[in-house]
C-alpha positions as CSV (number, residue, x, y, z in Angstrom):
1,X,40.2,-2.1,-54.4
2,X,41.9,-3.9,-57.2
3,X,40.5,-7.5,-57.8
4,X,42.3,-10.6,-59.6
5,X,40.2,-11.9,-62.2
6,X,40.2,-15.9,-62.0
7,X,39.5,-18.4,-64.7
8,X,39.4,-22.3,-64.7
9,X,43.0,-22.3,-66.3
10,X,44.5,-19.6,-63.9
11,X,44.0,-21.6,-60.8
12,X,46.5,-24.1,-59.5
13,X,46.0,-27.5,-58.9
14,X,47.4,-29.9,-56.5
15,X,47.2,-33.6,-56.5
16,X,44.0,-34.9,-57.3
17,X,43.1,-32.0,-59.2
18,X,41.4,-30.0,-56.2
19,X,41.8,-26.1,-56.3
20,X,44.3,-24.9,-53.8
21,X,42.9,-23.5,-50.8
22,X,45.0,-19.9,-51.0
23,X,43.4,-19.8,-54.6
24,X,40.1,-20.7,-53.2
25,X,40.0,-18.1,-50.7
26,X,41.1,-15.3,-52.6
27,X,37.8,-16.4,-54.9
28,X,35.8,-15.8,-51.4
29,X,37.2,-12.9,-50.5
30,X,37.1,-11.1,-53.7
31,X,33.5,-12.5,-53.7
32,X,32.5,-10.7,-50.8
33,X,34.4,-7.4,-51.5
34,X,32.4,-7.4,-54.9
35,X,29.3,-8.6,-53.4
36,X,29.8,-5.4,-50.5
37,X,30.7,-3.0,-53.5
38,X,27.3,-3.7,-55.4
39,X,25.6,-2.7,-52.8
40,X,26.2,0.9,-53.6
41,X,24.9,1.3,-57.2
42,X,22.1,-0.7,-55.5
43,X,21.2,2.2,-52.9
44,X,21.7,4.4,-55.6
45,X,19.5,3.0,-57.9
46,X,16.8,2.8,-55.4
47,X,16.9,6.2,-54.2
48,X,17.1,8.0,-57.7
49,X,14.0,5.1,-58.5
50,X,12.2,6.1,-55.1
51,X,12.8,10.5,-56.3
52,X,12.1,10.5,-59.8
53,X,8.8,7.8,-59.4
54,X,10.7,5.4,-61.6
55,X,8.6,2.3,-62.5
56,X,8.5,-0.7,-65.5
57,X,5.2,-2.2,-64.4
58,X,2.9,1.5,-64.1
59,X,1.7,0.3,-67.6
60,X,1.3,-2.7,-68.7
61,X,2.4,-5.3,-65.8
62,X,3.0,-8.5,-68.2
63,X,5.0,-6.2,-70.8
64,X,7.0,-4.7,-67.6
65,X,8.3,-8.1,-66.8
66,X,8.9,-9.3,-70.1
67,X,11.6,-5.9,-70.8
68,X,12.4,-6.2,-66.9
69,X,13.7,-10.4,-68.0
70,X,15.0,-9.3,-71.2
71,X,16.9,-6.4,-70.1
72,X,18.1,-8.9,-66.8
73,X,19.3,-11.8,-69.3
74,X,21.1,-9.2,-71.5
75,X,23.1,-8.4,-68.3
76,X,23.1,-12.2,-67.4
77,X,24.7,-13.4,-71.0
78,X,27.5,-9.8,-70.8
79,X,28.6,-10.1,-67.3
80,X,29.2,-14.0,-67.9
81,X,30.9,-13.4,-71.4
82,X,33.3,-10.9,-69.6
83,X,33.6,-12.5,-66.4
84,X,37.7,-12.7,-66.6
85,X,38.0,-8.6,-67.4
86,X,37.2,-5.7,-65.9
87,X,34.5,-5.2,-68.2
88,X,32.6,-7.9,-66.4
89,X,32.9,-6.6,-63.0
90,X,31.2,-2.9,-64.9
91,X,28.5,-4.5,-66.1
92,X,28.0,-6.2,-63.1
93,X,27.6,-3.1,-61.0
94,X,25.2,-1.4,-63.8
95,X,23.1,-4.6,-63.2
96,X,22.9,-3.7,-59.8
97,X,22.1,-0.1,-60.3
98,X,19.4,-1.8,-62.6
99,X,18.1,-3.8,-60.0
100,X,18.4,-1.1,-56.8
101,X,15.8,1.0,-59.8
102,X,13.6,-2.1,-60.0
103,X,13.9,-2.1,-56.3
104,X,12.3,1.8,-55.8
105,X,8.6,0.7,-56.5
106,X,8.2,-1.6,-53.9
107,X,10.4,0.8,-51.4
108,X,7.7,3.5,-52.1
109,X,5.0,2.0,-51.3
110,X,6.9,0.9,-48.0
111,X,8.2,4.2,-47.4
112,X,4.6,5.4,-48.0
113,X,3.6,3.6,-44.6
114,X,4.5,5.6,-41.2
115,X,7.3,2.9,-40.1
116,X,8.5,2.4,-43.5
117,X,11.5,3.1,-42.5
118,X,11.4,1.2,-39.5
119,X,10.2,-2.1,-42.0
120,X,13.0,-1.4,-44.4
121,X,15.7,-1.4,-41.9
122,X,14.1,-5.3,-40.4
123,X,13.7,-6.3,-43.4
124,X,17.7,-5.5,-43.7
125,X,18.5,-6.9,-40.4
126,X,17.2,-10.0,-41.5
127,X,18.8,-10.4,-44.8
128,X,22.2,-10.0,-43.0
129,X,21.0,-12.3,-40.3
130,X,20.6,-14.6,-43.1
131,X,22.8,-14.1,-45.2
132,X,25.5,-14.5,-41.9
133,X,23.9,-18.0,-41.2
134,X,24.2,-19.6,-44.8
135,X,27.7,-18.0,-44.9
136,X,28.4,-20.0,-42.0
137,X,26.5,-23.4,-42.6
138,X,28.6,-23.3,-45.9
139,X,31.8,-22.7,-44.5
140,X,31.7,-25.0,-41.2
141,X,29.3,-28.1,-42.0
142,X,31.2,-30.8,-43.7
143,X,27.8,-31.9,-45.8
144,X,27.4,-31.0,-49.8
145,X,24.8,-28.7,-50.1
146,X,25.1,-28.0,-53.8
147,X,23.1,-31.2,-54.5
148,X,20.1,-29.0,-54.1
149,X,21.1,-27.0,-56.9
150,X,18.4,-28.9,-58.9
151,X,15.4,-28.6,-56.8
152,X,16.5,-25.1,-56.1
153,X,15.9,-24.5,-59.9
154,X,12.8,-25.9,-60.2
155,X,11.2,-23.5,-57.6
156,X,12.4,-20.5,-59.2
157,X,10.6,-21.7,-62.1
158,X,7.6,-22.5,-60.1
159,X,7.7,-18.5,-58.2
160,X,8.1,-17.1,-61.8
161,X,4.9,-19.0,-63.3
162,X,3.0,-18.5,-59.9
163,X,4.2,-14.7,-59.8
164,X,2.9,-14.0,-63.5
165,X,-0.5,-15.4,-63.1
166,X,-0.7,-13.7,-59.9
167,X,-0.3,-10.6,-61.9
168,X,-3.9,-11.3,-63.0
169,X,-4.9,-13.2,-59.8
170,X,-3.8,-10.0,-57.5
171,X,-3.9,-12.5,-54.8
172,X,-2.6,-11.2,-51.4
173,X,-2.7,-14.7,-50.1
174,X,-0.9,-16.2,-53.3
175,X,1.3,-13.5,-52.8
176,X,2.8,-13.8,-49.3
177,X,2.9,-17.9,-49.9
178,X,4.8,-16.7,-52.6
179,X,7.8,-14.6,-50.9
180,X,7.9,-16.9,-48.0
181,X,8.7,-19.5,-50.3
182,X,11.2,-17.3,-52.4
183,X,12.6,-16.8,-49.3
184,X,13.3,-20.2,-48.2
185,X,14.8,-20.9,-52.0
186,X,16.9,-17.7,-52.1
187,X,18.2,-18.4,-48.4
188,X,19.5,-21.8,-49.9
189,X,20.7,-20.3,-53.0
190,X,23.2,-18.4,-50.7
191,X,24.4,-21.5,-49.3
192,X,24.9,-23.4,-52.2
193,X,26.8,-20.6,-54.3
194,X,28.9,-19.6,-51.6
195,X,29.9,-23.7,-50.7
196,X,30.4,-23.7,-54.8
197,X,33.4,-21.6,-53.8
198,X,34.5,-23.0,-50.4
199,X,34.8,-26.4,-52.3
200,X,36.5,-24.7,-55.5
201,X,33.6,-25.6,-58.2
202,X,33.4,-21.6,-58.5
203,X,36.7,-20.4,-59.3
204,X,35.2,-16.5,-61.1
205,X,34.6,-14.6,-58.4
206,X,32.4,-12.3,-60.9
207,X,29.8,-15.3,-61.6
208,X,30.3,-16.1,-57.9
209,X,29.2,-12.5,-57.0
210,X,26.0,-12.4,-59.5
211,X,24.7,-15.6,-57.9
212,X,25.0,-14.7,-54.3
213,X,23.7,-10.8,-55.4
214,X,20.8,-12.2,-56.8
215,X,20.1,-14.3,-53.8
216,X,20.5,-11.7,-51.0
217,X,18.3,-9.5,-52.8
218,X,15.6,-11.8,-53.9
219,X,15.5,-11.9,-49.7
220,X,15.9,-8.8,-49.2
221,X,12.6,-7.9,-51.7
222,X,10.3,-10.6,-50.4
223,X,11.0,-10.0,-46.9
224,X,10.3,-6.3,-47.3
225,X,7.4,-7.6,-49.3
226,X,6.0,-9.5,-46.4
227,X,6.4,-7.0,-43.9
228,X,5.0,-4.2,-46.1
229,X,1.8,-6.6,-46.4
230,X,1.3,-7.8,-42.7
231,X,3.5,-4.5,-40.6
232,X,2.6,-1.4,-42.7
233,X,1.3,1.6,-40.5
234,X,-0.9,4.4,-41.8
235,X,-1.2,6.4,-38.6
């Protein structure tokens, strides 16, 4: 599948300066073809994570997230340095692997119940239900939803300070507050990113693809999360 790498010079402008609209759908649909693709060093990730055992945190759990952010931002700063190449679109799919190995522990534990399986594939139903419902809020509603951006941010700071001292805490409570919210800022994440490209402020399908990656599977981790907590099965 070959894919046309788009910069902020590349893309025509009409009067106005808005981004044409064949310009600005190319930019979605080469979004979502990525977006599918990643999916599969994902999977792959998680399964040879889930095999070998694979885990950052078996250690030390503060020095586990402190390599697991620096590795993440080393990805973050070469995918977005080589977002107009090909390079970019490789490093974004060894990102993914990355994260579908950061992924395994928690599908362990899951798979470790006796519906695992049956919890991994809601907690997939519902991150497509989801993700099918911001898609379409963001393509249909007239309103600008990328206001939200801002507030958005500030809760991912807030989850990231909560989720460190709960590594101390070990609050369950603390813990599925925490994912429902993630959930709730992840869902809107989705929406915002992918109107960023219906209304042509995106115009890199690669950064475009990161954001709304990172989204979906922030979802995808904390719903699995909460159902692993409140659905698990030993018998």
């Amino acid at each position: 599948m070959a894919y046309e790498p788009l910069s902020n010079s590349s893309i025509p402008f009409g009067r106005g300066g808005a981004v044409s609209r064949e310009s600005t759908h190319r930019v979605l649909r080469n979004t979502y073809a990525l977006l599918a693709l990643s999916m599969v060093p994902t999977v792959l990730g998680a399964w040879i994570g889930v095999k070998s055992g694979f885990s950052f945190f078996s250690g030390s759990p503060f020095i586990g997230f402190i390599v697991f952010m620096a590795i993440a931002f080393g990805f973050f700063w070469g995918i977005e340095r080589n977002k107009n190449s090909g390079l970019g679109v490789a490093l974004l799919l060894g990102f993914t692997f990355f994260m579908g190995l950061m992924l395994s522990r928690l599908l362990g534990v899951v798979l470790g119940s006796a519906n695992g399986a049956q919890l991994i594939m809601t907690a997939f139903g519902g991150t497509a239900a989801i993700f099918a419902a911001m898609a379409t809020v963001a393509s249909v509603s007239k309103r600008d939803f990328t206001g939200m951006s801002k507030f958005m941010f500030m809760g991912v700071i807030l989850l990231l300070v909560a989720s460190v001292a709960n590594i101390w805490l070990q609050m369950p409570a603390l813990m599925m507050a925490l994912s429902v919210l993630a959930i709730v800022i992840f869902s809107a994440f989705i929406l915002i990113d992918l109107q960023r490209v219906i209304r042509g402020e995106e115009t890199n399908y690669v950064t475009a693809t990161l954001g709304v990656y990172l989204s979906v599977y922030n979802v995808f981790s904390n719903l699995l999360a909460l159902l692993g907590i409140g659905g698990g099965s030993d018998d």
